[in-house]
C-alpha positions as CSV (number, residue, x, y, z in Angstrom):
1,X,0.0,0.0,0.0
2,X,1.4,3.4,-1.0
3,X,1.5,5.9,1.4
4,X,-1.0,8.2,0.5
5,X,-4.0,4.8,0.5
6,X,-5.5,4.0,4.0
7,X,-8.0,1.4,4.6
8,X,-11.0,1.4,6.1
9,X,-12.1,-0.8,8.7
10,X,-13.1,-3.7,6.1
11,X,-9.3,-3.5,5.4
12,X,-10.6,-1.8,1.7
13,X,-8.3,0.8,0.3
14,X,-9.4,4.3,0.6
15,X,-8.4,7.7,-0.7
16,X,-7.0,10.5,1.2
17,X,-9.0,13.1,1.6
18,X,-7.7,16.4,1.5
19,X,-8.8,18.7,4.0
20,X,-12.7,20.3,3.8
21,X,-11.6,23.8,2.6
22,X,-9.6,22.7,0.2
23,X,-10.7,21.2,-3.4
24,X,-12.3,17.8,-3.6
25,X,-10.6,15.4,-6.2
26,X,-12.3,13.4,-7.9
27,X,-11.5,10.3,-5.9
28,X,-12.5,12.0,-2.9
29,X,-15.7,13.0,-4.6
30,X,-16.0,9.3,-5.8
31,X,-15.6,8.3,-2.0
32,X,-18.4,10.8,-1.2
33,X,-20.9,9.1,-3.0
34,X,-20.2,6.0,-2.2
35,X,-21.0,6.9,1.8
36,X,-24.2,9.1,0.7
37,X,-25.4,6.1,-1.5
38,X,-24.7,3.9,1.7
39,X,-26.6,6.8,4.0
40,X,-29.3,6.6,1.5
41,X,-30.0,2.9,1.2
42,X,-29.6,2.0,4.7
43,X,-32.2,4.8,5.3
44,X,-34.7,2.5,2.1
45,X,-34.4,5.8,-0.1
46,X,-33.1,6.0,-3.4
47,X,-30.0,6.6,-4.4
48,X,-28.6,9.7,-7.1
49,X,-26.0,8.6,-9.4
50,X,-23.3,11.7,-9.2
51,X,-21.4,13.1,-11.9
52,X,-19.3,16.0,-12.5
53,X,-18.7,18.5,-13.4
54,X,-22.6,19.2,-14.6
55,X,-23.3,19.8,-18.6
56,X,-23.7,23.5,-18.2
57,X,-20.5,25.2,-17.3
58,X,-22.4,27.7,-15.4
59,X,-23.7,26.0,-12.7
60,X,-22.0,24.8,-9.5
61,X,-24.6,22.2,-9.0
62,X,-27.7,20.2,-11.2
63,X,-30.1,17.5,-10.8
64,X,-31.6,15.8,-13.4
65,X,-34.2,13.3,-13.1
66,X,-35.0,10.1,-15.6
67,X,-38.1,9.1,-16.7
68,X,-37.3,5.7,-15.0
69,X,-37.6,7.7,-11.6
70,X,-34.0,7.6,-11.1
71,X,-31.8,11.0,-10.5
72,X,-28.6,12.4,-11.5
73,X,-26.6,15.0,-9.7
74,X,-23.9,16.8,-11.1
75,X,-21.8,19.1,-8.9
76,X,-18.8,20.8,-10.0
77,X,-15.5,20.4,-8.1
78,X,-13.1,23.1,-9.3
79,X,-12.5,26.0,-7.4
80,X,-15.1,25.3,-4.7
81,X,-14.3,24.1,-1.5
82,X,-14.8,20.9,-0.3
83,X,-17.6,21.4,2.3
84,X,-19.9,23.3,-0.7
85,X,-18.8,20.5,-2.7
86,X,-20.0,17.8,-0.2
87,X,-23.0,20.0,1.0
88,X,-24.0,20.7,-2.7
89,X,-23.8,16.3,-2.4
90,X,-26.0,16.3,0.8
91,X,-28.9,18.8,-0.8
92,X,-29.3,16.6,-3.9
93,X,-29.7,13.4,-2.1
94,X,-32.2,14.8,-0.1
95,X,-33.9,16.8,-2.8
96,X,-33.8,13.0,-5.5
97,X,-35.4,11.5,-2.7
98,X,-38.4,14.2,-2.3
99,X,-38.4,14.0,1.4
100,X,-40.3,16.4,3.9
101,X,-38.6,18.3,6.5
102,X,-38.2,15.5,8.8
103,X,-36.7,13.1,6.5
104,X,-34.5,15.6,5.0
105,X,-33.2,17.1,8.5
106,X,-32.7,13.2,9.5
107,X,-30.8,12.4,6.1
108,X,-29.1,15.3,6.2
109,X,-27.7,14.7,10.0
110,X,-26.8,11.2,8.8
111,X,-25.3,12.3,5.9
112,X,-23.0,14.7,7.5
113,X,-22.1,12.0,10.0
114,X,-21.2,9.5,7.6
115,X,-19.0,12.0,5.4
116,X,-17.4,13.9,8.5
117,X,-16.6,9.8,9.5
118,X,-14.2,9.9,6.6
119,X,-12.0,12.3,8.5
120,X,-10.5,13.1,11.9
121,X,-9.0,16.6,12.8
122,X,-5.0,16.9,13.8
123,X,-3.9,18.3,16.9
124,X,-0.3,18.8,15.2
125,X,0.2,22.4,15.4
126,X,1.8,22.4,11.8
127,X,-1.2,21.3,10.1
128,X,-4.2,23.1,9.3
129,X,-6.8,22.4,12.2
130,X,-9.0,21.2,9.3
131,X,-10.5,17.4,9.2
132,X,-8.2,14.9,7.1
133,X,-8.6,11.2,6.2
134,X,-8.8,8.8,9.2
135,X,-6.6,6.2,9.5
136,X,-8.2,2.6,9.8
């Protein structure tokens, strides 16, 4: 295992996350919807496919819904921080799903657990105070 691939607690490899105000990559983004698609089913909702960046280059965020009564959201990653990135995530899921204030405050509390579980903040006084990948 190279340095920068952790593994979860199945012993699967993982990406390192960079810190929430920095960019999301694409295999962070990737990881992101993997644990929003896990949120999602364990809660019996459906689950978004994600995509970026979305087909107009002017929005920041899209959802797009199939006749099949599936949904699609695109969020673009490049020059946005991480947290509007992941929050853009969040909103989507819980807008594909159509839920009512109570389901969407309960998703979105899960949500947020589930992505904040992916990292851990460093008491090392040379690194940025913000969250970073836990190690398994």
């Amino acid at each position: 295992m190279r340095s920068s691939e952790l593994t979860n607690g199945d012993n699967e490899r993982v990406p390192q996350l960079q810190p929430f105000g920095s960019e999301l990559n694409s295999v962070g983004f990737a990881a992101v919807a993997r644990t929003l698609g896990d949120t999602a089913r364990s809660k019996g909702w459906p689950v978004p496919a994600f995509r970026s960046p979305p087909r107009s280059l002017h929005l920041d965020r899209s959802i797009r819904h199939e006749r099949d009564g599936s949904a699609t959201i695109s969020v673009r990653l490049r020059q946005r921080p991480g947290v509007a990135v992941i929050s853009d995530m969040i909103e989507g899921v819980i807008k594909a799903a159509e839920l009512d204030e109570t389901g969407a405050a309960e998703l979105r509390d899960d949500a947020w657990r589930a992505v904040a579980g992916l990292f851990e903040t460093t008491k090392d006084p040379k690194v940025s105070p913000l969250p970073v990948l836990k190690a398994a």
